[in-house]
N, CA and C atoms as a LAMMPS dump frame, in Angstrom:
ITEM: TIMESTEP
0
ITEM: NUMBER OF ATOMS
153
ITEM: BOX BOUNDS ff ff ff
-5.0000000000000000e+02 5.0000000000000000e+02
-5.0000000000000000e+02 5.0000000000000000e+02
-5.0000000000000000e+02 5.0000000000000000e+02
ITEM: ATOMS id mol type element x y z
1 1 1 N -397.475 -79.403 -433.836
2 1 2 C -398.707 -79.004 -433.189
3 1 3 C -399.617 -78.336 -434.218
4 2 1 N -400.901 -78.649 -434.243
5 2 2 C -401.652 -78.267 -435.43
6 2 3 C -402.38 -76.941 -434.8
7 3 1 N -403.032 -76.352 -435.395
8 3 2 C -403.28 -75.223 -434.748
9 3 3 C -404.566 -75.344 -434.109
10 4 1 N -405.134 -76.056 -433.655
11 4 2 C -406.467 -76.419 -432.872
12 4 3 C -405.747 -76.624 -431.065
13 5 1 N -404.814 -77.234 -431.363
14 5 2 C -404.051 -77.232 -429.928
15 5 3 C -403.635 -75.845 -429.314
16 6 1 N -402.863 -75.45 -430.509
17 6 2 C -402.578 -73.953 -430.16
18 6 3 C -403.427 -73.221 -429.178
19 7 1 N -404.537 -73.182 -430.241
20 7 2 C -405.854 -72.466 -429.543
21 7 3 C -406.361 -73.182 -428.468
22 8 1 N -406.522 -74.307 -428.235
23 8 2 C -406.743 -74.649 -427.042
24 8 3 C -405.785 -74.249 -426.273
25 9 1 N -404.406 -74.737 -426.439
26 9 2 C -403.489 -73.678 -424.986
27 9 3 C -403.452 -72.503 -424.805
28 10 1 N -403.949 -71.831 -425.652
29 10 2 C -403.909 -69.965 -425.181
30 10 3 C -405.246 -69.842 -424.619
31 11 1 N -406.198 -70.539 -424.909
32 11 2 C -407.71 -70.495 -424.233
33 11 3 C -407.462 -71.195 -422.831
34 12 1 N -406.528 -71.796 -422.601
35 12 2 C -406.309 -72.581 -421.404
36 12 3 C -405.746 -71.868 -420.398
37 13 1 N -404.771 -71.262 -421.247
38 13 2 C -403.584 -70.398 -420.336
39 13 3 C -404.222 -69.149 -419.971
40 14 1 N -404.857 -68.428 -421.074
41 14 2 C -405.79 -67.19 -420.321
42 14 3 C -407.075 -67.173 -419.125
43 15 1 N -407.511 -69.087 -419.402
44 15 2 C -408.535 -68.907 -418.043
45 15 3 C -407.641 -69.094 -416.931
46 16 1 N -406.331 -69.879 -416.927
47 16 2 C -405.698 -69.945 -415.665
48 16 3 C -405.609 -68.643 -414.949
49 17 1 N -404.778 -67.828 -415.809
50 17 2 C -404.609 -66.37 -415.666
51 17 3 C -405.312 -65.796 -414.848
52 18 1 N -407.229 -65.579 -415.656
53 18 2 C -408.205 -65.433 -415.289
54 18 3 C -408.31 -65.658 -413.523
55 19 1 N -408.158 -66.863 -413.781
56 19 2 C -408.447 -67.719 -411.792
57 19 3 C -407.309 -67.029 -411.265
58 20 1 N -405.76 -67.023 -411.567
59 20 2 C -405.136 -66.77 -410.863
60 20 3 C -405.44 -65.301 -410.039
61 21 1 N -405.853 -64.491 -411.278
62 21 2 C -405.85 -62.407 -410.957
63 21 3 C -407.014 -62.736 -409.584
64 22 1 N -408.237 -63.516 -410.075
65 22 2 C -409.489 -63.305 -409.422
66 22 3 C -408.929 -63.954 -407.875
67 23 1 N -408.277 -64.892 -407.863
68 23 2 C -407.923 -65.666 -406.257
69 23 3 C -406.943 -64.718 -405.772
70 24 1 N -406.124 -63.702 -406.739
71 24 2 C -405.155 -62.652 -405.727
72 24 3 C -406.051 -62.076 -405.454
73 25 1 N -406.796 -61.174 -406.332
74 25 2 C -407.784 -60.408 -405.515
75 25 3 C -408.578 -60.503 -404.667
76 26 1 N -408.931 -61.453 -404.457
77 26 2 C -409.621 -62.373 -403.525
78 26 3 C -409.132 -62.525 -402.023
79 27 1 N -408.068 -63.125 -402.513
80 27 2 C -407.07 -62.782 -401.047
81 27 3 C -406.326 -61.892 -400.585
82 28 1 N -405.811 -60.862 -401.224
83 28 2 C -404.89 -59.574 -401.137
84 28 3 C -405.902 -58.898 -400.186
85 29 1 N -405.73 -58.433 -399.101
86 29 2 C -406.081 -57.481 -398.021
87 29 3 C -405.993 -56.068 -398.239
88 30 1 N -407.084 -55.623 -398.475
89 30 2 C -406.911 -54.181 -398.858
90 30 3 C -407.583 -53.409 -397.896
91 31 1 N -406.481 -51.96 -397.404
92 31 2 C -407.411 -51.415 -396.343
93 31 3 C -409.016 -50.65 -396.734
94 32 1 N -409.993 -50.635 -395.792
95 32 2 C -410.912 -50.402 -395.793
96 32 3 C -411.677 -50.501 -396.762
97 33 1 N -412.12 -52.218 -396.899
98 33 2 C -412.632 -52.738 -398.138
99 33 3 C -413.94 -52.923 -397.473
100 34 1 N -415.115 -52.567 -397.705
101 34 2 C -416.321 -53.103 -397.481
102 34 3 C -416.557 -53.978 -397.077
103 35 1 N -416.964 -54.972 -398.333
104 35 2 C -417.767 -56.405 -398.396
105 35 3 C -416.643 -57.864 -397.845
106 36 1 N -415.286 -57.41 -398.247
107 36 2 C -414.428 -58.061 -398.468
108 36 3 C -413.787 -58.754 -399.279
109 37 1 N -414.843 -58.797 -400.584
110 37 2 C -414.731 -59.349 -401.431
111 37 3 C -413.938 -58.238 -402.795
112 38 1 N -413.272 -56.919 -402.682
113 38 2 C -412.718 -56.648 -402.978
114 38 3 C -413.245 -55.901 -404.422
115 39 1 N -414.565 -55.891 -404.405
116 39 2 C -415.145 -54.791 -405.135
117 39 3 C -415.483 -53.212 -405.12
118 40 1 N -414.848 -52.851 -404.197
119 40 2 C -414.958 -51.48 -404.215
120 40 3 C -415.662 -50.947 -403.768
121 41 1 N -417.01 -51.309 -402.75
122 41 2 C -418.132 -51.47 -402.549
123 41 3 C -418.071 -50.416 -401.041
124 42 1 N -416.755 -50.288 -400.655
125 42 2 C -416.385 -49.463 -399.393
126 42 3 C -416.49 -48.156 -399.54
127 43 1 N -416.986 -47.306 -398.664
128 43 2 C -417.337 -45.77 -398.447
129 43 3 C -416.393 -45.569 -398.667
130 44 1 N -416.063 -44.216 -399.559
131 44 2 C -414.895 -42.965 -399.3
132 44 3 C -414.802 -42.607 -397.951
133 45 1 N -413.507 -42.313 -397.975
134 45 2 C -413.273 -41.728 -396.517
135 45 3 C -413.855 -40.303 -396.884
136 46 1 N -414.556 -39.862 -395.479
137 46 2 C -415.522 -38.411 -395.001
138 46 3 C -416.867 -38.592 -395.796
139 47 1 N -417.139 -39.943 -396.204
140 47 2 C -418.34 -39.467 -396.784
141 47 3 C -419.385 -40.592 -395.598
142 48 1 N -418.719 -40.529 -394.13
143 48 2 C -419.307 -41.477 -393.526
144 48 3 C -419.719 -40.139 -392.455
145 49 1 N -420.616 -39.758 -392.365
146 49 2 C -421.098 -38.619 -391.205
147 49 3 C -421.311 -39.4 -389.428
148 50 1 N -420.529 -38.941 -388.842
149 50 2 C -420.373 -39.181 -387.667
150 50 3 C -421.894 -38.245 -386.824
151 51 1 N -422.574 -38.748 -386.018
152 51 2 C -424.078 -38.726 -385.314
153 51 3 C -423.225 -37.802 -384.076
């Protein structure tokens, strides 16, 4: 294997990676997530003032 392949399979294998982390996160259910999309984007708890 010459080393152009190399580098193509570690550039290959790290975007899989890439997709794989982003589709767990994606789907992993986390309590009291905002948007859903798993950015963090959800209020702290008590910083929601009840009327």
């Amino acid at each position: 294997m010459d080393s152009q392949s190399i580098i193509v399979l570690v550039l290959f294998a790290a975007a899989v990676g890439f997709m794989g982390w982003r589709l767990y996160k994606a789907l992993s259910i986390e309590q009291g997530s905002g948007c859903g999309k798993g950015c963090g984007c959800s209020p702290q708890k008590g910083s929601i003032k009840k009327a």
